[in-house]
C-alpha positions in Angstrom: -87.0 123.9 -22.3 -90.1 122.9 -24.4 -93.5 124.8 -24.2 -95.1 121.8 -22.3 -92.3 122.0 -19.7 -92.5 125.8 -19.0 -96.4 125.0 -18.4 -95.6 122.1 -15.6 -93.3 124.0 -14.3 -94.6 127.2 -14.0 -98.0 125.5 -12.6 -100.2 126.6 -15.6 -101.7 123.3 -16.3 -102.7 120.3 -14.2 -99.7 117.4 -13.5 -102.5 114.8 -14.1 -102.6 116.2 -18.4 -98.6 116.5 -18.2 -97.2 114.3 -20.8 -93.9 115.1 -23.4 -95.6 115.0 -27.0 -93.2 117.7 -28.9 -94.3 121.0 -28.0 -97.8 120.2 -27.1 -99.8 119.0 -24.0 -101.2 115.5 -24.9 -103.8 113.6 -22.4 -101.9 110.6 -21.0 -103.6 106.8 -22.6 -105.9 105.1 -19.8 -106.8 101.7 -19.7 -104.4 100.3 -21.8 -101.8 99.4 -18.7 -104.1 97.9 -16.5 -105.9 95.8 -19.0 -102.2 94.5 -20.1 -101.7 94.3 -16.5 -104.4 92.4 -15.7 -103.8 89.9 -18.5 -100.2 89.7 -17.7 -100.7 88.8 -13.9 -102.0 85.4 -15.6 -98.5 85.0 -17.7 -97.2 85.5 -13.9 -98.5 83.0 -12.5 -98.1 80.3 -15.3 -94.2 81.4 -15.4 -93.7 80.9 -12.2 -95.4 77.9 -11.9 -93.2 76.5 -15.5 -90.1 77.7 -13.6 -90.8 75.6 -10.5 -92.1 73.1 -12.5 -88.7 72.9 -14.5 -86.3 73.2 -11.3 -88.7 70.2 -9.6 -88.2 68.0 -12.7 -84.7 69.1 -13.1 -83.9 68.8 -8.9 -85.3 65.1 -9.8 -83.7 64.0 -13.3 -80.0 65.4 -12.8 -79.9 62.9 -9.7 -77.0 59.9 -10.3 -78.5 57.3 -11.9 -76.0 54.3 -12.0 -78.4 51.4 -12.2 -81.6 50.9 -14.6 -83.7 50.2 -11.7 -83.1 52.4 -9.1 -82.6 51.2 -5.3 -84.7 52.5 -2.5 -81.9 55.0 -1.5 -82.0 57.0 -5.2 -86.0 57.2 -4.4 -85.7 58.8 -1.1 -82.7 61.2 -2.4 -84.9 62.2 -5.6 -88.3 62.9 -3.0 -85.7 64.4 -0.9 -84.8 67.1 -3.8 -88.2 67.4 -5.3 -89.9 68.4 -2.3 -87.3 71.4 -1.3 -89.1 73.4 -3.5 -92.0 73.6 -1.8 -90.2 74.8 1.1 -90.4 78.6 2.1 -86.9 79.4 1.1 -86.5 77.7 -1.8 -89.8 78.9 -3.0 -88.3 82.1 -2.3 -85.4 82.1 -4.4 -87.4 80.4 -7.4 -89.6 83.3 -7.3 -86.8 86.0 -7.3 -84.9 83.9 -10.1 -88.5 84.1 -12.1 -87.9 88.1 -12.0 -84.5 88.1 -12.7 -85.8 85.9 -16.2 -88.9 88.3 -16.8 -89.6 91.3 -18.7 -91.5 94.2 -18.5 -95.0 93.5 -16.7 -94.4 90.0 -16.1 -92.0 90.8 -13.4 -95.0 93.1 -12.2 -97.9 90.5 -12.4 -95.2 87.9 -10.4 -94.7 90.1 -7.6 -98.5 91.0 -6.9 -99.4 86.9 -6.7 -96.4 86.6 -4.6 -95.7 87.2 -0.9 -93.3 90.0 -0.2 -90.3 88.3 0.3 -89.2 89.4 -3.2 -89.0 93.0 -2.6 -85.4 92.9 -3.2 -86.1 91.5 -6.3 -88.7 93.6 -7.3 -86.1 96.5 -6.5 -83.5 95.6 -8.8 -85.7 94.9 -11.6 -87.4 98.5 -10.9 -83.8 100.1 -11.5 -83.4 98.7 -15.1 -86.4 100.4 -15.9 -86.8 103.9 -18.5 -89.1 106.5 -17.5 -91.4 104.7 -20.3 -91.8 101.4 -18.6 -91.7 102.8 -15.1 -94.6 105.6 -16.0 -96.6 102.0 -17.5 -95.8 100.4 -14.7 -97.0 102.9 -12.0 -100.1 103.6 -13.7 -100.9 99.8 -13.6 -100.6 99.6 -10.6 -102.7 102.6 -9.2 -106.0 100.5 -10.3 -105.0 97.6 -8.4 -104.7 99.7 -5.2 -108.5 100.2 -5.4 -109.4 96.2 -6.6 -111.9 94.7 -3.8 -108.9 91.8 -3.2 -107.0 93.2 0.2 -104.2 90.9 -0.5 -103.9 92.2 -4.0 -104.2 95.9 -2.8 -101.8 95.5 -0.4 -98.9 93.9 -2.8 -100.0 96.8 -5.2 -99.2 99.2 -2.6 -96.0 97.3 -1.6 -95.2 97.7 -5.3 -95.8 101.4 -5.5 -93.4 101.9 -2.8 -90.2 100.1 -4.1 -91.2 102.4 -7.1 -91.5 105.4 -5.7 -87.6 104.4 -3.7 -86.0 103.5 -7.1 -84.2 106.4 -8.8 -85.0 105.7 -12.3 -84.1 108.8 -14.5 -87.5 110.8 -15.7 -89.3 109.5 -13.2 -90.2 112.6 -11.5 -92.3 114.0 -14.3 -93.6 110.6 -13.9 -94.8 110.9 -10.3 -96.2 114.2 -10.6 -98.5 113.4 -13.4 -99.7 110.5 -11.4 -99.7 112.0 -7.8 -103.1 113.0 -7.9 -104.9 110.0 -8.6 -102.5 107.8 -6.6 -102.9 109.6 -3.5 -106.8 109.6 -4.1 -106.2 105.6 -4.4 -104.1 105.6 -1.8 -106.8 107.2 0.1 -109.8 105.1 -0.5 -107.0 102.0 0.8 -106.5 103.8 4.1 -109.7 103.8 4.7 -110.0 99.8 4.2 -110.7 97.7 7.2 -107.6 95.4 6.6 -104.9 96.5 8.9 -102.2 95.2 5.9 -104.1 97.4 3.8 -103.7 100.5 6.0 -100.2 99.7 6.5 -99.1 99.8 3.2 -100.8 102.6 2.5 -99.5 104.6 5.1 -95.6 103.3 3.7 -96.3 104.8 0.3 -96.7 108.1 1.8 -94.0 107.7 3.8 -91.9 106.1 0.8 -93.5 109.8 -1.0 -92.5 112.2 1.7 -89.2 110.8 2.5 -87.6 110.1 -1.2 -90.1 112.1 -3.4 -90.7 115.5 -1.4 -89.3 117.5 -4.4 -92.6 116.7 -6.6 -95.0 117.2 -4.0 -97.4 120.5 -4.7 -99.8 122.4 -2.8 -102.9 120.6 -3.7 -101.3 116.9 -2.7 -100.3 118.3 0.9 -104.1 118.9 0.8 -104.9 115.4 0.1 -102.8 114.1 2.3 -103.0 115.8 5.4 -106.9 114.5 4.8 -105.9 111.0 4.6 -104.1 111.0 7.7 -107.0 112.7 9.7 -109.0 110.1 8.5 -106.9 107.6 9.5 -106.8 108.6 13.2 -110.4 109.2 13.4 -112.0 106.5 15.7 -114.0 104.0 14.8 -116.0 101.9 16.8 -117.4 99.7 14.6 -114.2 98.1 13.9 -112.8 95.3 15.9 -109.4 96.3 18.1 -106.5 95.5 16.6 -103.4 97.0 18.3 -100.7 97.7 15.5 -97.9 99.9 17.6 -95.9 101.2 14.6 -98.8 102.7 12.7 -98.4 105.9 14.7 -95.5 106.7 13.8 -96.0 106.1 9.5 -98.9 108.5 10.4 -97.1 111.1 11.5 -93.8 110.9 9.6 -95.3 112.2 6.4 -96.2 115.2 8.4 -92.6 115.7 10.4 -91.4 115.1 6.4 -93.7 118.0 5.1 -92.6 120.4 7.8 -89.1 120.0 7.6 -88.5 119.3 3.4 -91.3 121.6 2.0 -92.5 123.9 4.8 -93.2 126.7 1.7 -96.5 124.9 1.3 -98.1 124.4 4.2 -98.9 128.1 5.1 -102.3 127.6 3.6 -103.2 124.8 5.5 -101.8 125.6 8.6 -105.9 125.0 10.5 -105.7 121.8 8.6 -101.8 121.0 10.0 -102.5 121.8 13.6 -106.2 120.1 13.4 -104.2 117.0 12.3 -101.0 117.3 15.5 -104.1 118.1 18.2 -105.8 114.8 17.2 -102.7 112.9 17.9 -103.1 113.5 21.7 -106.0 111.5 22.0 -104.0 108.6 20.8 -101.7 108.8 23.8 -104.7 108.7 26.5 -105.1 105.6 28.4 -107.4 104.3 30.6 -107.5 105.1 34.1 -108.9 102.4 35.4 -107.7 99.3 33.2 -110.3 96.9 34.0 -113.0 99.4 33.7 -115.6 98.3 31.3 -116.0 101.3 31.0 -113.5 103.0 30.3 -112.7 100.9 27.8 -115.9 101.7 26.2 -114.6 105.8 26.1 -111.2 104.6 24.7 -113.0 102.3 21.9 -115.3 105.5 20.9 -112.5 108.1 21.1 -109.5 106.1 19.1 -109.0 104.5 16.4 -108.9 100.5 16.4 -105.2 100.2 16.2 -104.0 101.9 18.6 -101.5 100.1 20.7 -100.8 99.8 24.8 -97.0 101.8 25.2 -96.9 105.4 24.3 -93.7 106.9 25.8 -91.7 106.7 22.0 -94.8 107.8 20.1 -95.5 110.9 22.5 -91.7 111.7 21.8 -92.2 111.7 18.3 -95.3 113.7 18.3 -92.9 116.1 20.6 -90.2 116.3 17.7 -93.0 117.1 15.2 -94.3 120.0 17.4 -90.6 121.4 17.6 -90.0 121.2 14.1 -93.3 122.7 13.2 -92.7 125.9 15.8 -89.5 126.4 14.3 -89.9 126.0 10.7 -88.6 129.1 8.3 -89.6 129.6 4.9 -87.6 130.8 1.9 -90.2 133.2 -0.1 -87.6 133.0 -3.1 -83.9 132.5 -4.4 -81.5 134.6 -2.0 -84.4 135.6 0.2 -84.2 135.5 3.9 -85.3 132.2 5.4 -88.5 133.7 7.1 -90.4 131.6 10.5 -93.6 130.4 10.3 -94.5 131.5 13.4 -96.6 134.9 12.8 -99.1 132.9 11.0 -99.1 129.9 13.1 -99.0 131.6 16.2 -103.1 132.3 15.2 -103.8 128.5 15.3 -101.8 127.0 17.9 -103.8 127.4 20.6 -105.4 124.4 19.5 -102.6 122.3 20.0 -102.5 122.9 23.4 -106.1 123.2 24.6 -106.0 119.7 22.9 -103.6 118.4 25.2 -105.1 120.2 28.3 -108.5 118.1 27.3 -106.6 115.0 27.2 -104.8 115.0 30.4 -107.7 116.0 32.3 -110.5 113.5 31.4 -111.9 111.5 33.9 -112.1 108.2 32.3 -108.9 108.6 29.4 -105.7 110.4 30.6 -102.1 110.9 30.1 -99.3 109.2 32.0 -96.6 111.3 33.7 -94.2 109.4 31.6 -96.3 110.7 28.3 -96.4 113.9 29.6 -93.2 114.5 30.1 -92.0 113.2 27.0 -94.3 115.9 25.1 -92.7 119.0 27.8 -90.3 120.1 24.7 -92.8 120.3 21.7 -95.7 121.6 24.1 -93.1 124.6 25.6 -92.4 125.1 21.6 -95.6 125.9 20.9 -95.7 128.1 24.1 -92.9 130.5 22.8 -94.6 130.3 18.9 -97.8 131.9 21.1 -96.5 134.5 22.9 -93.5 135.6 20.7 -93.6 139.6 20.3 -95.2 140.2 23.8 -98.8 138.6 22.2 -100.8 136.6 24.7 -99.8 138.5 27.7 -102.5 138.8 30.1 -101.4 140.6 32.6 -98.6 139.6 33.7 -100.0 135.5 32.9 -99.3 134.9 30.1 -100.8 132.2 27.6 -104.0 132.0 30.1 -106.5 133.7 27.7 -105.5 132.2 24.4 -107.4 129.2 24.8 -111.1 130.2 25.3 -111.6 130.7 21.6 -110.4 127.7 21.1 -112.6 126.0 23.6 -110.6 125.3 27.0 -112.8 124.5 29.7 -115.7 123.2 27.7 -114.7 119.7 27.7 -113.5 118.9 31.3 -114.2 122.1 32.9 -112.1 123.2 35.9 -109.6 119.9 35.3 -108.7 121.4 31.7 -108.4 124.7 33.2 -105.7 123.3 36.0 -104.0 121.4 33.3 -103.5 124.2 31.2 -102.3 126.7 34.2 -100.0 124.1 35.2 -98.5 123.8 31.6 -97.7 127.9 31.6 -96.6 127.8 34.7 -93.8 125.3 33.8 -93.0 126.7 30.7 -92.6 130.4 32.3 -90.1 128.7 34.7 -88.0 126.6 32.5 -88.1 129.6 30.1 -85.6 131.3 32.5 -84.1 128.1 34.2 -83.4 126.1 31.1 -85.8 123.5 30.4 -83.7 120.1 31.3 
């Protein structure tokens, strides 16, 4: 192994100065990819425009041409064949033949002036790539995520996502050199007020956590358990725009983090069970529909995309409790696989004074149907709390952890019911089964 390797690997030096240069660290080239990029995305556009300029003029001439003048009938077959190629489909197909002709960032410049239906495309020109071209490629791109153009951040995202799918040998090293500035990029996108935008950004982390977990460190779980927050914090300066599946691509990095690489997250355990608490709110509902009111409280208390059924996503957040409470850590090769729940038994409190505050407010409140879908990952995080005999109380146990973490002070005597109920249940179904 060369001396630059043992450094990555052993965490010595920063992934971001990581580059093979013999035996020596060597500061990766800036600029250069993105300037050819930009230029290129010009070459895109006129090659795609000569190719389905050719296949127009070809559609036209390679018609039969028996007489010198033609009859009205070779005129409406030859507008007939001209103008398919300004249909959808065959516009389609001209532009995925275009990337199957290209080379190198032309095939990149194409795909971000082109709608998406060339991801396939895009895909199968990413696997012919070397490390080389692929490392160009992604760092190209990483500008483009933060350009002022949504439709051109959102195809750059798109982009970095088929990239980060596509095996390409050497392109780990890759990743982790650029991990730190793409998920600062990817950031600053999520935080756009284009719901495309935030989309896409939310599918490159999950495109990260799901088929790139291996090159994920400490510092990016950081980064991207901020980016998450963020992107359920409300906003009420944004218009509503309900977008259902955005729940879950927030919240599948995280069930991806517990579950792949849960040797990291003991440091930001506050941060991790901050992040599940906040999902709560995003199942409350109005009480009274036509309420102006309360529509008011659920504009200021969620963010603008949050849609009208929450059964599934309350069953997902459920699975992502469950995995969290039983998550073991390996502390090294041949150890014992070790729980996580001494040290996140002194945090999760907050998970479930969180839900007690959400099923007791007045005006925003859960439905039976929600609540019972979250049962499983709520009693989870009941046995993580009073494993060992801790949280006792007499003979009630759970029913003191939650004043320091603030039960009571949002609904009062409602959160206090809520959360008696909840240990109540759970101390039943402990014994009884919990079907």
């Amino acid at each position: 192994m060369s001396q630059t390797a043992r450094l990555y690997d052993s965490g010595e030096t920063s992934p971001d100065l990581y580059q093979e240069g013999g035996d020596e660290l060597v500061r990766p080239k800036s600029g250069g990819g993105r300037k050819k990029l930009f230029w290129t995305i010009g070459a895109g556009v006129a090659l795609l425009a000569i190719l389905g300029l050719g296949l127009g003029l070809g559609l036209g001439l390679g018609l039969p041409d028996k007489n010198k003048n033609e009859n009205s009938s070779g005129k409406d077959s030859r507008r007939t064949a001209v103008g398919s190629v300004s249909r959808p489909t065959t516009r389609s197909a001209l532009a995925a033949a275009a990337l199957e002709l290209s080379s190198g960032l032309d095939v990149l410049a194409a795909y971000i002036v082109l709608p998406c239906a060339l991801d396939q495309a895009m895909t199968n020109w990413a696997r012919r790539l070397d490390a080389s071209a692929y490392s160009e490629a992604l760092d190209s791109l990483i500008p483009l995520i933060q350009a002022a153009n949504d439709v051109e951040k959102t195809r750059a995202l798109r982009a970095v996502r088929i990239l980060l799918s596509v095996p390409v040998e050497g392109s780990g090293r890759v990743i982790a050199a650029a991990l730190p500035s793409l998920l600062l990029a990817v950031d600053s996108a999520s935080r756009s007020r284009s719901l495309d935008v935030l989309q896409a950004a939310l599918q490159v982390l999950n495109a990260l956590t799901s088929d790139r977990i291996g090159v994920v460190r400490g510092g990016d779980v950081a980064q991207i358990l901020s980016t998450l927050s963020a992107v359920i914090t409300p906003d009420s300066e944004k218009a509503a725009a309900p977008r259902p599946e955005l729940f879950a691509l927030a919240l599948a990095p995280v069930i991806a983090l517990v579950r792949q690489r849960p040797e990291l997250l003991p440091p930001f355990l506050p941060a991790l069970v901050g992040l599940l608490a906040g999902f709560f709110a995003l199942l409350q509902r109005p009480r009274l529909s036509g309420s102006a009111a309360a529509q008011a409280k659920a504009r200021a208390r969620q963010p603008y995309w949050v849609a009208g059924e929450a059964d599934s996503d309350a069953h997902l957040l459920a699975r992502a409790l469950t995995a969290l409470a039983t998550a073991k850590v390996k502390q090294g090769e041949g150890a014992e696989a070790k729980s996580l729940a001494a040290p996140l038994a002194k945090h999760a409190p907050a998970v479930l004074v969180a839900y007690a505050r959400s099923a007791s407010d007045a005006w925003m409140g859960l439905s039976p149907q929600v609540r019972k879908a979250l049962e499983q990952g709520l009693f989870s995080v009941c046995d993580i709390v009073t494993a060992g005999g801790r949280a006792d109380g007499r003979g009630r146990e759970g029913e003191g952890v939650g004043v320091p973490f603030g039960l009571g002070e949002g609904n009062g005597e409602a959160e206090w019911e809520v959360w008696r109920r909840l240990w109540t249940t759970w101390s039943q179904k402990r014994y009884t089964g919990r079907g």
